[in-house]
C-alpha positions as CSV (number, residue, x, y, z in Angstrom):
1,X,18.2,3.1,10.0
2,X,17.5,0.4,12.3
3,X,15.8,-2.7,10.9
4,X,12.0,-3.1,12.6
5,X,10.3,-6.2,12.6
6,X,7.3,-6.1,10.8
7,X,5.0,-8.3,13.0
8,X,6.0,-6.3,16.0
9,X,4.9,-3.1,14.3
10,X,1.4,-4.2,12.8
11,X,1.0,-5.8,16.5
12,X,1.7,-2.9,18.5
13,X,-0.6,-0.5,16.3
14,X,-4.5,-0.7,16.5
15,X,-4.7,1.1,13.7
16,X,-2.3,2.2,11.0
17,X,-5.1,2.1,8.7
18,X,-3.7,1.2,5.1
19,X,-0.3,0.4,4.8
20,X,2.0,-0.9,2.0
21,X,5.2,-2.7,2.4
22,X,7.6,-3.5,-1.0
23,X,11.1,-5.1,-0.6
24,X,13.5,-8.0,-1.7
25,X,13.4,-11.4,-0.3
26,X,16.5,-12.8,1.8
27,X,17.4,-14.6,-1.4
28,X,17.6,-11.4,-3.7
29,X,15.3,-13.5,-6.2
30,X,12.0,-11.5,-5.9
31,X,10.6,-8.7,-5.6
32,X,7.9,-7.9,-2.9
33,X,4.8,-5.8,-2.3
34,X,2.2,-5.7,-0.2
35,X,-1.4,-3.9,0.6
36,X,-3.8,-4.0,3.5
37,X,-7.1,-1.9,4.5
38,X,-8.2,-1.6,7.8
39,X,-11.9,-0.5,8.4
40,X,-13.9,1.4,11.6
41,X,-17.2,2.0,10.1
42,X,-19.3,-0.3,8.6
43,X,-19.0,1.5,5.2
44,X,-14.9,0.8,5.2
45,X,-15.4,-2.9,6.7
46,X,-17.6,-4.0,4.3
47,X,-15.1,-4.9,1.9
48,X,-13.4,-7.1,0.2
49,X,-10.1,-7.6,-2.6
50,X,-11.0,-9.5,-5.9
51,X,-8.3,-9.6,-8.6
52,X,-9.1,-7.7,-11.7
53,X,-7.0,-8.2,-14.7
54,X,-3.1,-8.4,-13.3
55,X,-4.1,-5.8,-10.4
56,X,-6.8,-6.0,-8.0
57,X,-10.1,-3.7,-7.0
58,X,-11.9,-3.4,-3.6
59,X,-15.9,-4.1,-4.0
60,X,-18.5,-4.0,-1.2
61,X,-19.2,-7.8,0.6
62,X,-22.7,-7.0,0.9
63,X,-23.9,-4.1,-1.9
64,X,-26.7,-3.6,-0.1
65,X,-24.7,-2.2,3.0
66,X,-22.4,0.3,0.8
67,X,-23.1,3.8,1.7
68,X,-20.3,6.0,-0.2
69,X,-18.2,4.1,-2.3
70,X,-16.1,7.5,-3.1
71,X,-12.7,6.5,-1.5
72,X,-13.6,2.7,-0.3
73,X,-14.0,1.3,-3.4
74,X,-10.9,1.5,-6.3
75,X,-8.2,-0.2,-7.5
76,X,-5.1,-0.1,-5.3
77,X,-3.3,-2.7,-7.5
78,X,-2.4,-2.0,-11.5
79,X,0.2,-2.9,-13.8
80,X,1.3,-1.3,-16.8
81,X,4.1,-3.0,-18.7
82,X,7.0,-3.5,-16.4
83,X,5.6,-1.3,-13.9
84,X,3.8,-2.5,-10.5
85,X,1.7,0.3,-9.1
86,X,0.4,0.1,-5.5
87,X,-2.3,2.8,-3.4
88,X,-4.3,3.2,-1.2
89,X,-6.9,5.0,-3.5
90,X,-8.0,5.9,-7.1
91,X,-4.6,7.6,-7.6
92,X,-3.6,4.3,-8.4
93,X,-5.6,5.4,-11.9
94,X,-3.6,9.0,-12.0
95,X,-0.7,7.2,-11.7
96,X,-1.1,5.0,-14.6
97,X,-2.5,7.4,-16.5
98,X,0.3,10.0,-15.7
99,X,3.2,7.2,-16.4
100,X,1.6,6.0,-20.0
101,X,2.2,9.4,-20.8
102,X,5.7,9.2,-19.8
103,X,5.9,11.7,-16.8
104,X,7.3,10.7,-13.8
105,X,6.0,8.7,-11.0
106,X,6.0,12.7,-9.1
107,X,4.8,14.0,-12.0
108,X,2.3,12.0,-12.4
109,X,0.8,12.5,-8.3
110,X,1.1,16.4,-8.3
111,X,-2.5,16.6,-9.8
112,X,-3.3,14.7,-6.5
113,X,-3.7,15.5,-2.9
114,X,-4.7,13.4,0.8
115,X,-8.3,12.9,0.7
116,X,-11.3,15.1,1.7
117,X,-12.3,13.3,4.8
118,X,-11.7,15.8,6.8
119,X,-11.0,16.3,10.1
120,X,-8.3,12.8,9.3
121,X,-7.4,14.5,5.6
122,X,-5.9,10.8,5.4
123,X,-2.3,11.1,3.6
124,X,-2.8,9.4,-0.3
125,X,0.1,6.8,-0.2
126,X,1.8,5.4,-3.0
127,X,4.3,3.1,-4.5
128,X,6.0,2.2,-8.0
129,X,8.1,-1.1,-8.3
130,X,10.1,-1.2,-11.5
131,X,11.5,-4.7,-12.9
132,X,13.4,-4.9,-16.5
133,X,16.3,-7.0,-17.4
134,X,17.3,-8.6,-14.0
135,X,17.2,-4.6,-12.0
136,X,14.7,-3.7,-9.9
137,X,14.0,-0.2,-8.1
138,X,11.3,1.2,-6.6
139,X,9.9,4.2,-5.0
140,X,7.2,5.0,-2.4
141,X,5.5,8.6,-2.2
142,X,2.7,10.0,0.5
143,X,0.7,13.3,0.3
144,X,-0.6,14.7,3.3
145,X,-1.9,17.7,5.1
146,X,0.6,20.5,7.1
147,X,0.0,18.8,10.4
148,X,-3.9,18.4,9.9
149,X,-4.2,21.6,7.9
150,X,-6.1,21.1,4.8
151,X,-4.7,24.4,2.9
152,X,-1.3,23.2,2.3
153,X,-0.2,19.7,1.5
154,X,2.9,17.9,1.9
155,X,4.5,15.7,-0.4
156,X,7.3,13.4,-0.1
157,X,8.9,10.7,-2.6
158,X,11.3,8.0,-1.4
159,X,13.2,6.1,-4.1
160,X,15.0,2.9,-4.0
161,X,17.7,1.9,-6.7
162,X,19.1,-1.9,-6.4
163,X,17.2,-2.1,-2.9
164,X,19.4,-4.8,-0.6
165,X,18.4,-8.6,-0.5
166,X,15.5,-9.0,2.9
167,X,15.0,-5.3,3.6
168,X,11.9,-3.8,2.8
169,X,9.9,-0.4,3.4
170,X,6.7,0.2,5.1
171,X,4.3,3.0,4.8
172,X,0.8,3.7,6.5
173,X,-1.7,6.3,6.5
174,X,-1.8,6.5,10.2
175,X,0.6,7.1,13.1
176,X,-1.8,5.3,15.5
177,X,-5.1,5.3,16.2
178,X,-7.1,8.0,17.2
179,X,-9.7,11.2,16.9
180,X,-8.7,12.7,14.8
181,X,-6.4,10.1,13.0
182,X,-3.0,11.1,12.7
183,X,-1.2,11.0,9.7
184,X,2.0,8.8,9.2
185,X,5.3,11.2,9.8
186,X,8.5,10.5,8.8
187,X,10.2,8.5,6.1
188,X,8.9,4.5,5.0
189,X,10.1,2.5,7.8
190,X,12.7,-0.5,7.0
191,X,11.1,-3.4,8.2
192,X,12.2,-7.4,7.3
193,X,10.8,-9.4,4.0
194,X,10.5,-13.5,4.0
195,X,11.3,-15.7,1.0
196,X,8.6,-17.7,1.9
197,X,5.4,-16.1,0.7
198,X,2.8,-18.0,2.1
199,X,4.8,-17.7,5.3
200,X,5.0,-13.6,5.2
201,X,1.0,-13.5,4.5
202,X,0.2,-15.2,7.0
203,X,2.6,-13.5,9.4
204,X,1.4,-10.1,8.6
205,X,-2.4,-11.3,8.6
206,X,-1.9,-12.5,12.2
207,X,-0.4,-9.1,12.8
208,X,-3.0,-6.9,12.1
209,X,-5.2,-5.9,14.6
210,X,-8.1,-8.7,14.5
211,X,-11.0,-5.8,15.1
212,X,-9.7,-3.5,12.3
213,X,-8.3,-5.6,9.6
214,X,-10.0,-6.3,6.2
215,X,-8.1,-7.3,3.6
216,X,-4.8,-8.4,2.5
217,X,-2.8,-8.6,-0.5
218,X,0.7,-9.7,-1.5
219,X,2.7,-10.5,-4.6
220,X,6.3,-11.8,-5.2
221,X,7.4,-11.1,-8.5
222,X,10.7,-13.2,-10.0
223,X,13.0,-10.0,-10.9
224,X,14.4,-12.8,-13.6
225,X,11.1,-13.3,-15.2
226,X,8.4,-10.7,-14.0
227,X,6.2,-13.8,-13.6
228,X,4.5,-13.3,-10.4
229,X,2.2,-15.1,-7.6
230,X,-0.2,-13.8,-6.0
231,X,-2.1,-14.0,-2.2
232,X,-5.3,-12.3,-1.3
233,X,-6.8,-12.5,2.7
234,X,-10.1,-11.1,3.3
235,X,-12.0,-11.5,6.6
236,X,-15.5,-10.9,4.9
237,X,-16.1,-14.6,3.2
């Protein structure tokens, strides 16, 4: 598969919507995720990322502007022991719910399905970073309608044992912009991964379409020590 670069992808695409990214710095030393939202409407604009415990949440800007908080506001970001979980919904919840149980990060989304926005039925996306004893691995998963038919969904997993040193893999929710949206096809695209941190955020931030973006978040975590840093952008301040 031929590497992309990531900044040419976010600048060439009005609107991919929500998109995660996790890889492996150049340097092999960290692990890598990232999260952004991308808003339309008023509703999905007015919001921004706060941390909340060793995760983060989405929360209106202005409360008094928030219409339907049903699949704006959630947590994309939770951790449960040495498990990183990333969405672009409250299936981050099913997830960690499904995985303290000990079923599998599959297992734990077949209870799920895209969301009921119709006529979008935007795909749920998902990934799972796991760091113990030096390894890493991860996995990425999205659910989505047959081709924009709401009776039957799709689902897909992608896993990723000893991933490679400055390769990463990017997900979105939408192919492109458009009415209605359409979903993301094919498999997480490899894209490239900085050792620099504040370097990558701020690469991808200027990426994004300046209309459409909202909020950013990224996290390196040190596969030595699973201590981890953290970098949130949001354009509502």
């Amino acid at each position: 598969m031929e590497m992309l670069s990531i900044a040419k992808e976010l600048q060439e695409n009005a609107y991919p919507g929500r998109g995660i990214i996790i890889g492996k710095t150049p340097d092999g030393k960290k692990a890598v995720t990232t999260y952004f939202i991308m808003g339309r409407s008023e509703n999905s604009r007015n919001r921004v990322f706060v941390e909340d415990g060793q995760g983060i949440r989405t929360q209106a800007f202005d409360p008094s502007k928030l219409t339907d908080p049903s699949l704006i506001i959630y947590a994309p970001v939770r951790v449960l022991g040495n498990k990183t979980i990333v969405t672009n919904g409250d299936q981050t919840d099913t997830i960690y719910e499904g995985m303290d149980k000990q079923l599998t990060f599959e297992q734990s989304l077949r209870s799920r399905e895209f969301e009921p926005d119709g006529p979008n039925y935007t795909p749920r996306i998902s990934g799972v970073m796991h760091i113990e004893n030096g390894t890493y691995n991860y996995a990425m998963s999205i659910l989505k309608s047959n081709n924009g038919n709401p009776d039957a969904c799709n689902r897909y997993t992608f896993a990723y044992e000893n991933p490679v040193a400055g390769e990463g893999h990017f997900i979105h929710t939408y192919k492109c912009d458009g009415n209605p949206l359409p979903s993301f096809e094919g498999e997480p695209k490899l894209v490239d991964i900085m050792d620099d941190m504040e370097a990558f955020t701020e690469l991808l931030w200027n990426s994004l379409n300046e209309d459409n973006k909202v909020s950013l978040f990224v996290r390196y975590i040190d596969i030595e020590t699973g201590k981890y840093e953290t970098k949130i952008v949001n354009k509502n301040k």
